[in-house]
N, CA, C and O atoms as a Tripos MOL2 file, in Angstrom:
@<TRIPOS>MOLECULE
protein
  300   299    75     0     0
PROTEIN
NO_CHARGES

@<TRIPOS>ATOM
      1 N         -14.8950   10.9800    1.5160 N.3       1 UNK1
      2 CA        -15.3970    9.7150    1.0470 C.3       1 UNK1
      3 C         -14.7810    8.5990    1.8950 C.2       1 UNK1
      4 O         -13.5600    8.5720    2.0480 O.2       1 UNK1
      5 N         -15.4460    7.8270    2.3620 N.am      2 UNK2
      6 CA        -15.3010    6.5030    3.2870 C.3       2 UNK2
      7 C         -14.6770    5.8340    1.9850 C.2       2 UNK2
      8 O         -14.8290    6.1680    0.8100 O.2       2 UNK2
      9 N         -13.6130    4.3530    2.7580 N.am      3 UNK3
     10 CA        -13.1730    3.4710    1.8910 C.3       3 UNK3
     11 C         -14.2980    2.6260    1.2860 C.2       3 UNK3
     12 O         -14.4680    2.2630    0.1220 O.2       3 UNK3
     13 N         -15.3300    2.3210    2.8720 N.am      4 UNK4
     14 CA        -16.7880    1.3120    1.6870 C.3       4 UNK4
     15 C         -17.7880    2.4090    0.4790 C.2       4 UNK4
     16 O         -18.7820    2.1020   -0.1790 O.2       4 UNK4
     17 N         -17.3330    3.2070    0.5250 N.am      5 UNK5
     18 CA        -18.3700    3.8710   -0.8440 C.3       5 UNK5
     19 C         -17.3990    3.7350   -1.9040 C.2       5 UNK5
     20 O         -17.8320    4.0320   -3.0170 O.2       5 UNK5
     21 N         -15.7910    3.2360   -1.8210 N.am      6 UNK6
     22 CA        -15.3790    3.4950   -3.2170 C.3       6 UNK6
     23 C         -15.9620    1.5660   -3.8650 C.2       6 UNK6
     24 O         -15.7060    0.4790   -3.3470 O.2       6 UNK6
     25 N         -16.4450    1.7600   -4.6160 N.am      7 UNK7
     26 CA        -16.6320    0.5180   -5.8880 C.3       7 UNK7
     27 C         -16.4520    0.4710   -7.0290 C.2       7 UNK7
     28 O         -17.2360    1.2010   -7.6350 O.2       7 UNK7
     29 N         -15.6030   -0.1850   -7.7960 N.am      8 UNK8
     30 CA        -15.3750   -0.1810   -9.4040 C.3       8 UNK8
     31 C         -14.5830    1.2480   -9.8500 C.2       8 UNK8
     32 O         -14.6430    1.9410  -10.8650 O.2       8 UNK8
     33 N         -13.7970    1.3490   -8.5650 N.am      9 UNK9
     34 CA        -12.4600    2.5750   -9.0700 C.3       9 UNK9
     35 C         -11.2760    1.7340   -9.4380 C.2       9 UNK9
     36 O         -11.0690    0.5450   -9.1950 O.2       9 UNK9
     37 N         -10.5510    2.6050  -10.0730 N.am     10 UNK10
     38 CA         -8.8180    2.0810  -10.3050 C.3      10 UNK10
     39 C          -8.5230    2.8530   -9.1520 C.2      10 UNK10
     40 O          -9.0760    3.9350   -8.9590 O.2      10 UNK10
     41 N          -7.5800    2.3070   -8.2730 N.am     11 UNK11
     42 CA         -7.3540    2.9990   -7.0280 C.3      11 UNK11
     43 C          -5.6070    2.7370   -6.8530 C.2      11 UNK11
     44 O          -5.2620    1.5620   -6.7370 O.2      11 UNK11
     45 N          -4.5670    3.7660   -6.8340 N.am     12 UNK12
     46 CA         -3.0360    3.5360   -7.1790 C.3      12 UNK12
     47 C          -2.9030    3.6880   -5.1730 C.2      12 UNK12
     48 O          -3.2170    4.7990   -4.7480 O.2      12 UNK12
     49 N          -2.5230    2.7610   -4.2360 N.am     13 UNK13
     50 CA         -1.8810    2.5930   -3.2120 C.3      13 UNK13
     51 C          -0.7940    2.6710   -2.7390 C.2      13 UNK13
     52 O          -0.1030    1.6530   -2.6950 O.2      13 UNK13
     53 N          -0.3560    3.7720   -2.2930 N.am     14 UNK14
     54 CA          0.6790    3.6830   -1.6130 C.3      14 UNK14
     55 C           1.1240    4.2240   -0.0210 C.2      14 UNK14
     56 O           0.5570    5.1760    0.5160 O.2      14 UNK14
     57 N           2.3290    3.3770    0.6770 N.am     15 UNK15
     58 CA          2.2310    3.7190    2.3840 C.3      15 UNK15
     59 C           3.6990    4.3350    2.1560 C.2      15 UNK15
     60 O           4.5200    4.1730    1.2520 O.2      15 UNK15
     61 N           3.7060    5.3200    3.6590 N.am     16 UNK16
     62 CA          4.8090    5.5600    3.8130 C.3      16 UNK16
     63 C           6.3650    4.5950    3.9010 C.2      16 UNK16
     64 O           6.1160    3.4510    4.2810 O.2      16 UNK16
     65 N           7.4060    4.7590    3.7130 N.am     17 UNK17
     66 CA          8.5630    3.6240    3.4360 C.3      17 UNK17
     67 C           8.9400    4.1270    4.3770 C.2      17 UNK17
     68 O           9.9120    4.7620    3.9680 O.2      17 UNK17
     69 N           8.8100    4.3880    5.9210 N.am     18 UNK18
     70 CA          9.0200    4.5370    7.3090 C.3      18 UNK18
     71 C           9.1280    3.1280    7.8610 C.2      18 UNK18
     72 O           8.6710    3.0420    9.0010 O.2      18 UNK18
     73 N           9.5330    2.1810    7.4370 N.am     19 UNK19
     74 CA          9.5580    0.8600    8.0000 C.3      19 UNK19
     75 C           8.1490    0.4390    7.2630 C.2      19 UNK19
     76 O           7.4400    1.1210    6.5230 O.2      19 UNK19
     77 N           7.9230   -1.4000    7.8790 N.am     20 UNK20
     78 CA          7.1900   -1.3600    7.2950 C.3      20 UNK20
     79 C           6.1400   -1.7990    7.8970 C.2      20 UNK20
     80 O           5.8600   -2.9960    7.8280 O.2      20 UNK20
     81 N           5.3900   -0.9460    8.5740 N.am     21 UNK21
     82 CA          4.5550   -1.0890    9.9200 C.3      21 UNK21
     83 C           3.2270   -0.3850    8.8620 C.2      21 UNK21
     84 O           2.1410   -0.9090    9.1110 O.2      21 UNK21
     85 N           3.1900    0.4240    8.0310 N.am     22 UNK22
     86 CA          2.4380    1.5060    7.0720 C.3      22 UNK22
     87 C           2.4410   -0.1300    6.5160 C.2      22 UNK22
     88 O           2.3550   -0.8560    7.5070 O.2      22 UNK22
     89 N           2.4830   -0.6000    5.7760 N.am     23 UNK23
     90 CA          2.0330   -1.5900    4.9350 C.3      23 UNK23
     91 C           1.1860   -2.8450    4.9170 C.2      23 UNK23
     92 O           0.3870   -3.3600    4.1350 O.2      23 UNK23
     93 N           1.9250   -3.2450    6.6390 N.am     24 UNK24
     94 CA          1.4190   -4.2450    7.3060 C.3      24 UNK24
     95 C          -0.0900   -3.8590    7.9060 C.2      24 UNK24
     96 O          -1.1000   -4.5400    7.7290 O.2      24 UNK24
     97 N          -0.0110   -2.6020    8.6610 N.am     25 UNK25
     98 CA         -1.2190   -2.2620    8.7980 C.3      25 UNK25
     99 C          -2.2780   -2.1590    7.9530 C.2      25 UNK25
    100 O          -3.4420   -2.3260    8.3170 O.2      25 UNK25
    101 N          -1.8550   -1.8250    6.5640 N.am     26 UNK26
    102 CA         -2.8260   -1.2500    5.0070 C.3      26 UNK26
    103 C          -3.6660   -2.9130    4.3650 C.2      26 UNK26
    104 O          -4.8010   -3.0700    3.9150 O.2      26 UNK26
    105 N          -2.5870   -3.8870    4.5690 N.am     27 UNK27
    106 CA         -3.3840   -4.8960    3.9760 C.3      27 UNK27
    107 C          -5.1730   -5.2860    4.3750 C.2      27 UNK27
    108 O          -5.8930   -5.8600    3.5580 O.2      27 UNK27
    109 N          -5.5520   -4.9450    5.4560 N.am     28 UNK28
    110 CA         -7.2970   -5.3800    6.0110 C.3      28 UNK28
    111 C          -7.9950   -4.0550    4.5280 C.2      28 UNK28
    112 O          -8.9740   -4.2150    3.8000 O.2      28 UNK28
    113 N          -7.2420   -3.1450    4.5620 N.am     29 UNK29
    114 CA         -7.9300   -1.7560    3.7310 C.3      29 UNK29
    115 C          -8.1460   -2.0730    2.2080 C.2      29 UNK29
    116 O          -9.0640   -1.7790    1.4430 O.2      29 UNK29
    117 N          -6.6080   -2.9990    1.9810 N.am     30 UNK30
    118 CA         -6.7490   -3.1280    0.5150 C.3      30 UNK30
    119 C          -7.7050   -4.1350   -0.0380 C.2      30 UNK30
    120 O          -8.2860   -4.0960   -1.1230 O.2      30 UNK30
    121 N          -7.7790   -5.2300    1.0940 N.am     31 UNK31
    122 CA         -8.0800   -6.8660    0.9570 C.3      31 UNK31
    123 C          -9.7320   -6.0800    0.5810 C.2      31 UNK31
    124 O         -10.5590   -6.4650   -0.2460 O.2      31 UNK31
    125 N          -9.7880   -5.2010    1.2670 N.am     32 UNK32
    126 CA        -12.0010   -4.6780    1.4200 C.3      32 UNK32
    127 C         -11.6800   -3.7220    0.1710 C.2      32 UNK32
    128 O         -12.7110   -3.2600   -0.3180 O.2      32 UNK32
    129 N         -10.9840   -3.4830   -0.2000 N.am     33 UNK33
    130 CA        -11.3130   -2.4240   -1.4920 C.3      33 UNK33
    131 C         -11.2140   -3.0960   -2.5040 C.2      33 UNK33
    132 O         -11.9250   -2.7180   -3.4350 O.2      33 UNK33
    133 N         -10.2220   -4.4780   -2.7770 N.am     34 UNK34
    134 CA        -10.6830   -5.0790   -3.8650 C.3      34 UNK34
    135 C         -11.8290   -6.2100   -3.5970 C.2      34 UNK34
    136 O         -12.3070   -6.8510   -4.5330 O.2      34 UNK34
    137 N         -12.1940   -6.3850   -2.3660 N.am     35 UNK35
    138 CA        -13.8180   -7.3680   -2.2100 C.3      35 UNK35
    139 C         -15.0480   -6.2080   -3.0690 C.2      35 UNK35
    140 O         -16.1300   -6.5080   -3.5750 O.2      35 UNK35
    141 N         -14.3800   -4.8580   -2.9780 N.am     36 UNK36
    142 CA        -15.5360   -3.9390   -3.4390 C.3      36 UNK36
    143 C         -15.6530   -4.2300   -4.7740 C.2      36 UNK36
    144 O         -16.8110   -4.0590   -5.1520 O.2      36 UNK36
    145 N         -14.9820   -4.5650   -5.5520 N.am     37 UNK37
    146 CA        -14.6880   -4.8840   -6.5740 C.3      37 UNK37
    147 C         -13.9360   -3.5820   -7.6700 C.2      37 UNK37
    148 O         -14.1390   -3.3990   -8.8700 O.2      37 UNK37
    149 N         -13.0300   -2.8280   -6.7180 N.am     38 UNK38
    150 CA        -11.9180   -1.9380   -7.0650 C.3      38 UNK38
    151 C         -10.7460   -2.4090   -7.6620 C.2      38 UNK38
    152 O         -10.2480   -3.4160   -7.1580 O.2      38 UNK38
    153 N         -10.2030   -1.9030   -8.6190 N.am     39 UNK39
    154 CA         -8.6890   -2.4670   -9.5590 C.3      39 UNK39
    155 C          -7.8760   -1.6490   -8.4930 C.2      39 UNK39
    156 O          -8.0830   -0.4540   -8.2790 O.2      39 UNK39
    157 N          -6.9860   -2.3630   -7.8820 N.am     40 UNK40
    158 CA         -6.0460   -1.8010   -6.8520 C.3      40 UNK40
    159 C          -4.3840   -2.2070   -7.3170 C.2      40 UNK40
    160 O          -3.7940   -3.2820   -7.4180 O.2      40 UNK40
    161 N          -4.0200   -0.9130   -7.5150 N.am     41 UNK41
    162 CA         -2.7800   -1.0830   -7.9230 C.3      41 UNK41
    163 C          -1.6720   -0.0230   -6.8030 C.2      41 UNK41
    164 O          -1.5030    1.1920   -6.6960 O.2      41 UNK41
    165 N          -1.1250   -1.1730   -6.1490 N.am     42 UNK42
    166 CA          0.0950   -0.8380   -4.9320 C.3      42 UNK42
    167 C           1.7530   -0.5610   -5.4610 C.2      42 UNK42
    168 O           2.3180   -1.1820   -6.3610 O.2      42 UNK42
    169 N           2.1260    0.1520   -4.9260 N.am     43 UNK43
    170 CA          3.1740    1.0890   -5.5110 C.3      43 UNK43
    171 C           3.9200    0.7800   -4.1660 C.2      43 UNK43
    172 O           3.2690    0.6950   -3.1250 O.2      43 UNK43
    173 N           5.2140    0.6200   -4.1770 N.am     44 UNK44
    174 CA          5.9260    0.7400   -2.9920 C.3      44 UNK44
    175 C           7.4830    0.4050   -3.5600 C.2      44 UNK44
    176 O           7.8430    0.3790   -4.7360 O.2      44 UNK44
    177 N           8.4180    0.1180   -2.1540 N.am     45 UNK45
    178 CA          9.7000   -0.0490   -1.9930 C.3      45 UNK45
    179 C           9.7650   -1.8530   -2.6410 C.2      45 UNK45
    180 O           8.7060   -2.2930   -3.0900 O.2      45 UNK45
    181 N          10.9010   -2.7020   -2.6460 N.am     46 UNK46
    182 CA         11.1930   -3.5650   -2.8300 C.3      46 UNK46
    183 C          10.8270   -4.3280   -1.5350 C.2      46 UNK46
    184 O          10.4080   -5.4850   -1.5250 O.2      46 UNK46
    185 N          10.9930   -3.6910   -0.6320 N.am     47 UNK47
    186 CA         10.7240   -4.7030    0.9190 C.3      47 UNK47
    187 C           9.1930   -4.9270    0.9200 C.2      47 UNK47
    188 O           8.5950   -5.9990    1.0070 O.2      47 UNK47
    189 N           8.7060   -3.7150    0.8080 N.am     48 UNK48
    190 CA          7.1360   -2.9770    1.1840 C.3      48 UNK48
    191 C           6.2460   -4.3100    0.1170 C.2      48 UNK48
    192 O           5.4970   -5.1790    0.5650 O.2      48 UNK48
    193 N           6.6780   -4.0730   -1.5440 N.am     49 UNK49
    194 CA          6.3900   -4.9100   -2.3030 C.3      49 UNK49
    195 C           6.7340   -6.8700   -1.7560 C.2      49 UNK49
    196 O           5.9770   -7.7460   -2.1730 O.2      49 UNK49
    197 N           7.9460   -7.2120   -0.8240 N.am     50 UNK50
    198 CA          8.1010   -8.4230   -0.6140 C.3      50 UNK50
    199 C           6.6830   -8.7130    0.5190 C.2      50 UNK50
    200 O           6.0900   -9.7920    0.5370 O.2      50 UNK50
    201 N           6.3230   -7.5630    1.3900 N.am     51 UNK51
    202 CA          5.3980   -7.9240    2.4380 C.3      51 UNK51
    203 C           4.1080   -8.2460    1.6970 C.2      51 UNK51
    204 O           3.3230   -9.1840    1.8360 O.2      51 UNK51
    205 N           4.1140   -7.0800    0.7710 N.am     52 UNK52
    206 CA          2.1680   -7.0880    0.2270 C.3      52 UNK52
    207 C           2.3410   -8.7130   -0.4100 C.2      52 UNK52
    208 O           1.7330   -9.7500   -0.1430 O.2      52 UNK52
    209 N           3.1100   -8.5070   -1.0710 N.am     53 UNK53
    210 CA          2.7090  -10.3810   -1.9310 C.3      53 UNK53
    211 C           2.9680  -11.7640   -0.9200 C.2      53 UNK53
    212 O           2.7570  -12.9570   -1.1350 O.2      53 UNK53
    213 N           3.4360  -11.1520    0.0950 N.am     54 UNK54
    214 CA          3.8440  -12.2180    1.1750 C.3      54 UNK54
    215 C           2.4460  -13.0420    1.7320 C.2      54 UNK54
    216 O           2.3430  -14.2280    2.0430 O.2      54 UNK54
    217 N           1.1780  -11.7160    1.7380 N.am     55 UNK55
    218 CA          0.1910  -11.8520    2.2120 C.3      55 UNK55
    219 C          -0.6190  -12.1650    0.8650 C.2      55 UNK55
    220 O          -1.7470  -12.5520    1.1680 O.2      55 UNK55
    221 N          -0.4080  -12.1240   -0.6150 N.am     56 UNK56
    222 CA         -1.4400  -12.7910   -1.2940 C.3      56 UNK56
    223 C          -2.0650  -11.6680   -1.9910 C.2      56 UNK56
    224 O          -3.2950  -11.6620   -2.0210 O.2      56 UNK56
    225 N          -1.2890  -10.5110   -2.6790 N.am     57 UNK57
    226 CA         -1.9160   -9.2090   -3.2260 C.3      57 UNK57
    227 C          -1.6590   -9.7970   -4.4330 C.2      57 UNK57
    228 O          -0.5520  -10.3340   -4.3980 O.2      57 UNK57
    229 N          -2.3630   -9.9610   -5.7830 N.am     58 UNK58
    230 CA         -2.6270  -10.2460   -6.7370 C.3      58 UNK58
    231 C          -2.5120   -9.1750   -8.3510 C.2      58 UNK58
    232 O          -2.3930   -9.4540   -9.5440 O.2      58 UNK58
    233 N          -2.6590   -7.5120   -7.3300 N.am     59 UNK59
    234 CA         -2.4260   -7.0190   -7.9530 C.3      59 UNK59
    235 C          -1.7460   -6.4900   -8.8680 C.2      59 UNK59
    236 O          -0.7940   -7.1270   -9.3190 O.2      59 UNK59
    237 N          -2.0370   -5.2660   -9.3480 N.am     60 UNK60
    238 CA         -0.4210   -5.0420  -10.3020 C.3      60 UNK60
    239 C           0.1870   -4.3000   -9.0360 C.2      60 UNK60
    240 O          -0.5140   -4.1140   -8.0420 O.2      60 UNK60
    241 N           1.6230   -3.8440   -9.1040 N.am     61 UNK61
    242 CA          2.6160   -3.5300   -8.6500 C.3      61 UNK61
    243 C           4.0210   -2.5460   -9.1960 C.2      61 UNK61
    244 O           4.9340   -2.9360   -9.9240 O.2      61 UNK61
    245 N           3.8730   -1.3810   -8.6800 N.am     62 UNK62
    246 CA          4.6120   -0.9510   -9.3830 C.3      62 UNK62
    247 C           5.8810   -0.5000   -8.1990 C.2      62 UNK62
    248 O           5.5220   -0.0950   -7.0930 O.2      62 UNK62
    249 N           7.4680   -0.6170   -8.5640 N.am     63 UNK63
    250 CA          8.2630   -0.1910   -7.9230 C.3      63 UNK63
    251 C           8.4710    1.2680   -7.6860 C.2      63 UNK63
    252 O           8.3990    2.0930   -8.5960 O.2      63 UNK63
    253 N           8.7150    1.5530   -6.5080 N.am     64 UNK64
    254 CA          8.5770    3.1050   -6.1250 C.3      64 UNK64
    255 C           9.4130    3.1990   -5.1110 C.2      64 UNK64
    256 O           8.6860    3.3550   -4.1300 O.2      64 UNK64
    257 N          10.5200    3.1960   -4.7670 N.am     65 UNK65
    258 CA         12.0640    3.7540   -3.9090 C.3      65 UNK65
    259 C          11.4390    4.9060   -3.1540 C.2      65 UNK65
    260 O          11.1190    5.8700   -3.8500 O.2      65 UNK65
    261 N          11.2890    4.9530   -2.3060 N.am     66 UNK66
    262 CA         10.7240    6.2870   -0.8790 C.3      66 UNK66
    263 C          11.2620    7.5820   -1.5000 C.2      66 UNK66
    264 O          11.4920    7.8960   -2.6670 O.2      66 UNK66
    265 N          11.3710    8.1550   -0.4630 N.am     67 UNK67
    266 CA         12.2860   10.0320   -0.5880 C.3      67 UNK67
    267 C          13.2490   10.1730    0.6050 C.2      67 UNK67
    268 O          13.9860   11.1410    0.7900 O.2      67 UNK67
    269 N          13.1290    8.8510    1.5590 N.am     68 UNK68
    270 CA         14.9230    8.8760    1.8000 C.3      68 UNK68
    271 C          14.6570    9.9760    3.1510 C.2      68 UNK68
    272 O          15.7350   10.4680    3.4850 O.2      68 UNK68
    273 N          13.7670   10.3570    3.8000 N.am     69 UNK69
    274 CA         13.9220   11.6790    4.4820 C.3      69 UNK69
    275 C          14.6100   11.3550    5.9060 C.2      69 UNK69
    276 O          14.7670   10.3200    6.5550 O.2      69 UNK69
    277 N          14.8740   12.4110    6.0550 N.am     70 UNK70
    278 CA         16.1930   12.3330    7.2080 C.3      70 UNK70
    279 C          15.5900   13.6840    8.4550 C.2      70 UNK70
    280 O          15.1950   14.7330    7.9450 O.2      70 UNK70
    281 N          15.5720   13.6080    9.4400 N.am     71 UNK71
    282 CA         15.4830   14.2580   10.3990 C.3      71 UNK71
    283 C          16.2690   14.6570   11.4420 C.2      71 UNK71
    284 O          16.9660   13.9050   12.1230 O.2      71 UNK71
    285 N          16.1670   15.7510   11.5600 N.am     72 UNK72
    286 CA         16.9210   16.1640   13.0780 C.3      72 UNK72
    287 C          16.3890   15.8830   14.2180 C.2      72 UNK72
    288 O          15.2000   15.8370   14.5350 O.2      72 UNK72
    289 N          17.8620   15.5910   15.1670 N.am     73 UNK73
    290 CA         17.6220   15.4230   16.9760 C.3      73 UNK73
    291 C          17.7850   13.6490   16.8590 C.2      73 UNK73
    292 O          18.4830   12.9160   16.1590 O.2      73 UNK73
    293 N          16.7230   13.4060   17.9610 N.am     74 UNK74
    294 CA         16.5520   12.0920   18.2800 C.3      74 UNK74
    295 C          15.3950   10.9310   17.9090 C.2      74 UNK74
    296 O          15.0420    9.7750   18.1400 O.2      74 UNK74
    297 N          15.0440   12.3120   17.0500 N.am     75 UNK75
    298 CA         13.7500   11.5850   16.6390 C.3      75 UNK75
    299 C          12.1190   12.3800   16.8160 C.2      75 UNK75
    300 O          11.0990   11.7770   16.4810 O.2      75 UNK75
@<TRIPOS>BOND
     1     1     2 1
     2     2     3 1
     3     3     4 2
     4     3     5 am
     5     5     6 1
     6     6     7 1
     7     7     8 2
     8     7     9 am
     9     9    10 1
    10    10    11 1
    11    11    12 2
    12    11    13 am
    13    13    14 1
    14    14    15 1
    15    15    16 2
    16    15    17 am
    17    17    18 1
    18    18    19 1
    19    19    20 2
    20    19    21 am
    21    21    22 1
    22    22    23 1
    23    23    24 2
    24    23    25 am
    25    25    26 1
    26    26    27 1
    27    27    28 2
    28    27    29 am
    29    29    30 1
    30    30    31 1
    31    31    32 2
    32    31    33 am
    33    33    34 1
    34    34    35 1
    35    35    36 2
    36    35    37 am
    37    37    38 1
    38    38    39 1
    39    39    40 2
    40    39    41 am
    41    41    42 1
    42    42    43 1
    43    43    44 2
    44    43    45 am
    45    45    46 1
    46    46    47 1
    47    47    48 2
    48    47    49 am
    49    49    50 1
    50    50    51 1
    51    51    52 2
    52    51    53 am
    53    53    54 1
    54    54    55 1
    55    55    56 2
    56    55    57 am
    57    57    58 1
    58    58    59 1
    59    59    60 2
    60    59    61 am
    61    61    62 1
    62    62    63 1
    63    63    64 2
    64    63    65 am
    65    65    66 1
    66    66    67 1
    67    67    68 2
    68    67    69 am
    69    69    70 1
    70    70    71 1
    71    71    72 2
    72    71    73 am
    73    73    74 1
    74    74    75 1
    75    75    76 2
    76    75    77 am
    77    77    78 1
    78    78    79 1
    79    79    80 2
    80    79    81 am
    81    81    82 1
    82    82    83 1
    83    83    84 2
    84    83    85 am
    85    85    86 1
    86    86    87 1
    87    87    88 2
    88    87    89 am
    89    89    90 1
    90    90    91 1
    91    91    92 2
    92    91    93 am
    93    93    94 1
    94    94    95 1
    95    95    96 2
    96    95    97 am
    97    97    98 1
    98    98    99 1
    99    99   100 2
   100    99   101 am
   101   101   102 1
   102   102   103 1
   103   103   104 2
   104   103   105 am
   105   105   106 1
   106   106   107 1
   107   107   108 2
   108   107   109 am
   109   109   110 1
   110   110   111 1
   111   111   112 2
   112   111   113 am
   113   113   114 1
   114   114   115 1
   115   115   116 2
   116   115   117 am
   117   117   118 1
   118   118   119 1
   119   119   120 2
   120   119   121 am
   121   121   122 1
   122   122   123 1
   123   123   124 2
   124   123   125 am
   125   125   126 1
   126   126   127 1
   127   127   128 2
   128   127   129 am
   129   129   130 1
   130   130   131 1
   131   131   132 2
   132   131   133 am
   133   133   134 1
   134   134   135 1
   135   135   136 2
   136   135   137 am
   137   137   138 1
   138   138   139 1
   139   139   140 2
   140   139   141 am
   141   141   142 1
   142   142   143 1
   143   143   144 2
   144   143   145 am
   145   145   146 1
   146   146   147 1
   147   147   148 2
   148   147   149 am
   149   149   150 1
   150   150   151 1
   151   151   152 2
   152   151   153 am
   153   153   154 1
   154   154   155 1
   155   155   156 2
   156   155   157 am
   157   157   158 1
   158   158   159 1
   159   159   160 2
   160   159   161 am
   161   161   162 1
   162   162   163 1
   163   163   164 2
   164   163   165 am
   165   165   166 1
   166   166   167 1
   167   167   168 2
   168   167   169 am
   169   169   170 1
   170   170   171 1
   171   171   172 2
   172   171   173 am
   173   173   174 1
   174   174   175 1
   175   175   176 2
   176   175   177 am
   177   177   178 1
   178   178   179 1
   179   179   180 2
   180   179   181 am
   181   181   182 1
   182   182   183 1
   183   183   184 2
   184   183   185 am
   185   185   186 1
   186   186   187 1
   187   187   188 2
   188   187   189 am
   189   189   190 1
   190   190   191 1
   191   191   192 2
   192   191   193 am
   193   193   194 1
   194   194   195 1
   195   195   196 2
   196   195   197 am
   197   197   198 1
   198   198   199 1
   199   199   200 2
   200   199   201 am
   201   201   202 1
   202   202   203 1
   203   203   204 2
   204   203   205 am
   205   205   206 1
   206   206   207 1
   207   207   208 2
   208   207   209 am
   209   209   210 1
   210   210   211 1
   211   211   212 2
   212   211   213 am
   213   213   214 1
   214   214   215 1
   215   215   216 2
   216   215   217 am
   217   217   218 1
   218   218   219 1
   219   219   220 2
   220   219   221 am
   221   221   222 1
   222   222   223 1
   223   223   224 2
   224   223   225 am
   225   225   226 1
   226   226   227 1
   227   227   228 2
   228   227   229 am
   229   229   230 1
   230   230   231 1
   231   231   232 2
   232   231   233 am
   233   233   234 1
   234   234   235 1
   235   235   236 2
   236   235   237 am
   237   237   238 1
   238   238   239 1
   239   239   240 2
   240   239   241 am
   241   241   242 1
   242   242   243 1
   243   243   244 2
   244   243   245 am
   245   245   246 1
   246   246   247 1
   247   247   248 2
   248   247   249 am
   249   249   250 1
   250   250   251 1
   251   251   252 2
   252   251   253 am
   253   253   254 1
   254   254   255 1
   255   255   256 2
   256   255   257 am
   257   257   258 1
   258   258   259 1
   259   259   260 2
   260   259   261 am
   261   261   262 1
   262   262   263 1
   263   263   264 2
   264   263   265 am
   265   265   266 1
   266   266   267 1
   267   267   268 2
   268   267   269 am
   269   269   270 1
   270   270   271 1
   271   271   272 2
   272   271   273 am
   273   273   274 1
   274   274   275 1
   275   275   276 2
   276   275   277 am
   277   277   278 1
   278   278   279 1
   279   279   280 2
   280   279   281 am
   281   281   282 1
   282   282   283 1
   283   283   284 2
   284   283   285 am
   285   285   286 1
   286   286   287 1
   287   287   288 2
   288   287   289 am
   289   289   290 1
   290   290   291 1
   291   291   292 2
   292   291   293 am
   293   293   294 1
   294   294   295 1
   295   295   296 2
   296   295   297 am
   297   297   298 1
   298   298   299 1
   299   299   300 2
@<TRIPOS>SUBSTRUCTURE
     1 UNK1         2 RESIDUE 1 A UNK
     2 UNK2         6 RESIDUE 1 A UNK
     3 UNK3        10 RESIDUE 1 A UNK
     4 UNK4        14 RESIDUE 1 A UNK
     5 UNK5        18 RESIDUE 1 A UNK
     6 UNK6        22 RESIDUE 1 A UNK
     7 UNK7        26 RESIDUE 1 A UNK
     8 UNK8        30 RESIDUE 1 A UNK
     9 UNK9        34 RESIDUE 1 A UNK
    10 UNK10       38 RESIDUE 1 A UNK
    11 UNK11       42 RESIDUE 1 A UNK
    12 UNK12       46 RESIDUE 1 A UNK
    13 UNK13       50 RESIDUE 1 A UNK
    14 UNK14       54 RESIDUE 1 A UNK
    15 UNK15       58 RESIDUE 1 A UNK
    16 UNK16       62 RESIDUE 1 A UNK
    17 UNK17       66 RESIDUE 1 A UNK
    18 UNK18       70 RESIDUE 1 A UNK
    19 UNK19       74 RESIDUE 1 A UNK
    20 UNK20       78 RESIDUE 1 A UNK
    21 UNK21       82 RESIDUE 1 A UNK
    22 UNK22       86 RESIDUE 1 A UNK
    23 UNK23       90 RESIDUE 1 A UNK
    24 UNK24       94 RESIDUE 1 A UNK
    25 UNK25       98 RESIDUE 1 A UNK
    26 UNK26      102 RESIDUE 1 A UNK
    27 UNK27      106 RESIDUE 1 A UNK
    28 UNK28      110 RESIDUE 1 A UNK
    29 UNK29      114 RESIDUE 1 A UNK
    30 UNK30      118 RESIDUE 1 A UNK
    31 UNK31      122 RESIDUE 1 A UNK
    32 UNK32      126 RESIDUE 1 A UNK
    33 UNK33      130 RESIDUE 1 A UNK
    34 UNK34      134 RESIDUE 1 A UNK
    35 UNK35      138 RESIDUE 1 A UNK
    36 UNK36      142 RESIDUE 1 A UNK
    37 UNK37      146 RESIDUE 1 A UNK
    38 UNK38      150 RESIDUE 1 A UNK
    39 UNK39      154 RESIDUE 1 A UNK
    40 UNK40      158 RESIDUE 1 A UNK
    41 UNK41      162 RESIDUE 1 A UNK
    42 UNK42      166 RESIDUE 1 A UNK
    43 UNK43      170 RESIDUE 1 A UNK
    44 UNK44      174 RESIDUE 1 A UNK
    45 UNK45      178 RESIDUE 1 A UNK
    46 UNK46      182 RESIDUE 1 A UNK
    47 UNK47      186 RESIDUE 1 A UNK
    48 UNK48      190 RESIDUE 1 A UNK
    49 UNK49      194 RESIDUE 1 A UNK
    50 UNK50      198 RESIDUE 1 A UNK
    51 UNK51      202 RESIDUE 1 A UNK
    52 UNK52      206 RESIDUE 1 A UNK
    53 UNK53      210 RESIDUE 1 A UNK
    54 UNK54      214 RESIDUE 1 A UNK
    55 UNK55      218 RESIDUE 1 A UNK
    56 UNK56      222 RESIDUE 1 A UNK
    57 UNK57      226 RESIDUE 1 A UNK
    58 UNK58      230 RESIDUE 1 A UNK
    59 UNK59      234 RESIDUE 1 A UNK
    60 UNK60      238 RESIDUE 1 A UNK
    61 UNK61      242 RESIDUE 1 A UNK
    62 UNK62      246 RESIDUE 1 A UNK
    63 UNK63      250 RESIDUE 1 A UNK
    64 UNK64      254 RESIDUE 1 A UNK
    65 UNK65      258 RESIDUE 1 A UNK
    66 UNK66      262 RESIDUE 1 A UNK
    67 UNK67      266 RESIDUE 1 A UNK
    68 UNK68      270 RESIDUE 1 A UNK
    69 UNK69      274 RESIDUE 1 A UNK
    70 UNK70      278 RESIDUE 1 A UNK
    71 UNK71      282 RESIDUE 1 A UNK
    72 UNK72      286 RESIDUE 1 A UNK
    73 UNK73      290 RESIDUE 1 A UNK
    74 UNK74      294 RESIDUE 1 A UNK
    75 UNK75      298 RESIDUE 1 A UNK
């Protein structure tokens, strides 16, 4: 399913807490899913949450702390 066929869903959003490049990018996606006239409710970190409302998200919001993951090498 394409993002323009969803209309008049409750739709729960959330980006990876890898920095916050996942979030910044997501706002054009969310801004067209609630023009669809979708209830969009974004879930994220405390930072992730300072960016979305930075830009004017209206929605509800729920706090959600990452999983912290850690990797081997250099990356």
């Amino acid at each position: 399913m394409r993002p323009s066929e969803l209309q008049h869903k409750r739709i729960l959003f959330a980006c990876f807490d890898w920095g916050l490049g996942h979030v910044a990018r997501s706002i054009s996606l969310i801004r067209q899913l609630e023009e669809q006239g979708n209830n969009v409710l974004f879930a994220g970190s405390k930072e992730q949450i300072s960016v979305i409302r930075s830009y004017g998200f209206q929605g509800k919001i729920v706090d959600l702390e990452g999983a912290n993951l850690r990797f081997k090498g250099d990356g």
